[in-house]
C-alpha positions in Angstrom: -2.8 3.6 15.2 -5.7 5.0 13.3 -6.9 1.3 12.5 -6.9 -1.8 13.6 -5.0 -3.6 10.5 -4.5 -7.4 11.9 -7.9 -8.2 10.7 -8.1 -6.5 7.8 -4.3 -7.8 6.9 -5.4 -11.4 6.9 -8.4 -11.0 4.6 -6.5 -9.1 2.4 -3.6 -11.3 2.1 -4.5 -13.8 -0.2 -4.9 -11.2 -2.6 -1.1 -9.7 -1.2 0.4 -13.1 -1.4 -0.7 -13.7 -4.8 -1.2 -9.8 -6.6 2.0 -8.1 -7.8 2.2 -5.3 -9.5 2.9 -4.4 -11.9 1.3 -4.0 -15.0 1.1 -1.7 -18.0 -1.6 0.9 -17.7 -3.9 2.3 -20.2 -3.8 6.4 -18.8 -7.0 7.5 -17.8 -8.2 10.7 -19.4 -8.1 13.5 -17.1 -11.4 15.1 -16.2 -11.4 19.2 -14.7 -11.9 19.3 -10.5 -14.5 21.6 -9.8 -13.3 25.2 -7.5 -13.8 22.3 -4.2 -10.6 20.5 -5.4 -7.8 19.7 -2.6 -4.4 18.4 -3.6 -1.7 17.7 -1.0 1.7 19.6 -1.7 4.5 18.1 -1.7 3.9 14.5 -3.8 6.7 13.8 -6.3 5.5 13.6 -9.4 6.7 10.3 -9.6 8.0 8.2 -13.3 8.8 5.0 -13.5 9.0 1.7 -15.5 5.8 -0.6 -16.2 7.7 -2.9 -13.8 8.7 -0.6 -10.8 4.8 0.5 -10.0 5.0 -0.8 -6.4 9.0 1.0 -5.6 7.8 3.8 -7.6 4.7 4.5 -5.5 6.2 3.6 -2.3 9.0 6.0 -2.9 6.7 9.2 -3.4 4.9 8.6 -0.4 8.4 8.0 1.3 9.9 11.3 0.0 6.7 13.3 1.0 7.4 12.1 4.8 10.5 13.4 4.3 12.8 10.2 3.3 15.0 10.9 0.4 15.0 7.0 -0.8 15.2 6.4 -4.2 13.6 4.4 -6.7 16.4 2.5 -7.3 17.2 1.6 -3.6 13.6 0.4 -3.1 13.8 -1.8 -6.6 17.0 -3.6 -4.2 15.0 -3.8 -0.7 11.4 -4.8 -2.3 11.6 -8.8 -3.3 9.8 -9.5 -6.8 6.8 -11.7 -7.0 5.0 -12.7 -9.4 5.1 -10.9 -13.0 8.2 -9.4 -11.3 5.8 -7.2 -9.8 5.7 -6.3 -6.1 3.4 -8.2 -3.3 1.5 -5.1 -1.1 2.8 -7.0 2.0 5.9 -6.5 1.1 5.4 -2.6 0.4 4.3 -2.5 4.0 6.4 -4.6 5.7 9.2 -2.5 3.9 7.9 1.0 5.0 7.3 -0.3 8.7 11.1 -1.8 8.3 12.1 2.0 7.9 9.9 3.2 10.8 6.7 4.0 9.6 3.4 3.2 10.6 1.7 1.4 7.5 -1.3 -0.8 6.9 -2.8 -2.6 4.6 -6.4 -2.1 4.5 -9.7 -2.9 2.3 -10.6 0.7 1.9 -13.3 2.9 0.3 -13.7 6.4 -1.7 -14.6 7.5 2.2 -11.9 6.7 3.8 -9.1 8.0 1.2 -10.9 11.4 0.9 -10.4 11.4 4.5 -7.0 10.7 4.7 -6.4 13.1 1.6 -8.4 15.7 3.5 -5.9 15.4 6.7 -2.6 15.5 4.6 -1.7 11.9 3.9 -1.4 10.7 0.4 -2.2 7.0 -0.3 -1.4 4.2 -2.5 -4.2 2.1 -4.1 -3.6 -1.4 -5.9 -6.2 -1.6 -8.8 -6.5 -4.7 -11.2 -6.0 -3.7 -15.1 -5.9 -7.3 -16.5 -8.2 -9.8 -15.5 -6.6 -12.4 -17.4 -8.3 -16.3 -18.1 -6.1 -19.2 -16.4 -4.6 -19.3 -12.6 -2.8 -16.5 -11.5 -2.4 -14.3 -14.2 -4.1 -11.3 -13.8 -2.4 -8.2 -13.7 -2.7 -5.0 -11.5 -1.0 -2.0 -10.7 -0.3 0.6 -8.0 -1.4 4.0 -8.3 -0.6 7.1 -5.9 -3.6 9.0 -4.2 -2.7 12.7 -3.4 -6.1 14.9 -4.1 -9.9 15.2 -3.6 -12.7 16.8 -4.9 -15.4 15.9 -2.7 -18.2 17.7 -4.3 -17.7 15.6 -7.3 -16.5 12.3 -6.0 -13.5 12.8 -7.5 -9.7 11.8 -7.0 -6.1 12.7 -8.6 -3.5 9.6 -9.1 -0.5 9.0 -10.2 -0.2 6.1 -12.9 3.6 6.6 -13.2 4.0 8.5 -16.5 4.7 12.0 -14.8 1.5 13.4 -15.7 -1.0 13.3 -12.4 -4.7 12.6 -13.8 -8.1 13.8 -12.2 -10.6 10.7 -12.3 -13.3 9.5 -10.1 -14.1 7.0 -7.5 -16.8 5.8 -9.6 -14.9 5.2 -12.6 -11.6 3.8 -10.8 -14.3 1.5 -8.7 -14.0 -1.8 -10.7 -10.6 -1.7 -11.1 -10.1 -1.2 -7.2 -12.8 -3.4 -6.1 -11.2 -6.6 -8.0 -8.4 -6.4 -5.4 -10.9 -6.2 -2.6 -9.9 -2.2 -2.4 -6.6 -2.8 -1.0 -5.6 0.7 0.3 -1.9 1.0 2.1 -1.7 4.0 4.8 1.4 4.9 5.1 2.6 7.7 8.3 5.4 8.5 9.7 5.7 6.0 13.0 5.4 6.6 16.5 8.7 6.2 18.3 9.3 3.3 20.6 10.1 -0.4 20.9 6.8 -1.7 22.1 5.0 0.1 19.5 7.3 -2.0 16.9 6.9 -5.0 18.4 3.2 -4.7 18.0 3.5 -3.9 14.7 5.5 -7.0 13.6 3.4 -9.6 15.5 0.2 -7.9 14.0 2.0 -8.9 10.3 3.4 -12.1 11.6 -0.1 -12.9 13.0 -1.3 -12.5 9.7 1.1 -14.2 7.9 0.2 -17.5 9.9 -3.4 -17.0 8.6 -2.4 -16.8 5.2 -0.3 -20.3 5.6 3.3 -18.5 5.7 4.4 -20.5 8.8 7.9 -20.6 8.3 7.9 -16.6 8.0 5.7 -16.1 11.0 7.3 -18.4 13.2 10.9 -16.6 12.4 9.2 -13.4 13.5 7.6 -14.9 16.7 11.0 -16.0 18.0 13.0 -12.5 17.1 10.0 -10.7 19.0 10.4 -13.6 22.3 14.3 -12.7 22.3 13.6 -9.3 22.7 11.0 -9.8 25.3 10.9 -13.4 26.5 8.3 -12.8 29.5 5.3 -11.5 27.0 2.3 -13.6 27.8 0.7 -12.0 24.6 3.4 -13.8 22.5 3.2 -17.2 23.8 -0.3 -17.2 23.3 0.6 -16.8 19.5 
């Protein structure tokens, strides 16, 4: 793993458990990269509905690793929260059901130019509604795929087809309001054990955020595969 995620997981969570996207999205204006700019080949170009934000955006990165999964077969797998939109924990748990290595971080314009630098594109949840009353903002997904680092700049996807050039600084309040939520998604590493610690990391995290009943299913699939693990019955 390139970061630890069971901490970050359960302070992010309460925004995961309760921020679905997604959300209709005003298109930023594009700005022009400078001669420095870096954009990963390979990214669909994705297009989707003001509702499919979180499939959408989990299906690029998908195809870029190489998995031909569709839009439409990730609208099926992906369960709908709130605003029919789609929790992040879900988006992750989804990509790690399919074998990947993903996390769900609180990230920073450092860490996704890095990640844009070494090849992997990422997904960022941004809030574009912050709306009086309980539970009813809105937010959206976007797809990372390009830097310019001599400008601070970034290129997303918003879901319209047409890739935009904006900045960290200018995407910042948006992002921030979800406490930068930032899912890293790789292909995985083979092996059971690796799994396994993946799942307990989530089902760890889930207990924090008060999903018992979910956690507790996970704990006893994980203790029939490997009843002897002193690291699960201390969980």
């Amino acid at each position: 793993m390139r970061f630890s995620s069971a901490g970050w997981a359960a302070l992010l969570l309460p925004v995961a458990l309760t921020a679905g996207g997604c959300a209709a999205y005003t298109p930023l204006r594009t700005l022009e990269p400078g001669p420095g700019a870096r954009v990963i080949t390979g990214v669909p170009v994705p297009s989707f509905g003001i509702q499919s934000c979180g499939a959408g955006s989990l299906s690029a990165i998908l195809n870029y690793h190489g998995e031909p999964v569709t839009l439409e077969e990730l609208e099926t797998a992906l369960p709908k929260g709130r605003n029919d939109g789609v929790l992040s924990l879900d988006l992750v748990l989804e990509a790690r059901r399919r074998g990947y290595d993903a996390q769900m971080i609180e990230g920073s314009p450092e860490l996704v130019e890095r990640e844009l630098l070494e090849g992997r594109p990422v997904i960022l949840m941004i809030e574009v509604l912050n709306a009086p009353g309980e539970r009813r903002d809105l937010f959206h997904y976007l797809v990372a795929d390009g830097v310019e680092p001599s400008k601070g700049m970034v290129r997303v996807h918003l879901g319209d087809g047409k890739p935009r050039w904006t900045t960290f600084e200018r995407l910042d309040k948006a992002w921030r309001a979800t406490r930068r939520t930032t899912l890293l998604i790789a292909p995985g590493r083979p092996g059971a054990r690796t799994a396994s610690q993946n799942v307990l990391r989530y089902a760890v995290a889930l207990e924090a955020a008060g999903r018992v009943d979910e956690a507790v299913a996970l704990y006893r699939d994980l203790l029939e595969d490997d009843p002897g693990s002193p690291l699960l019955w201390t969980n």
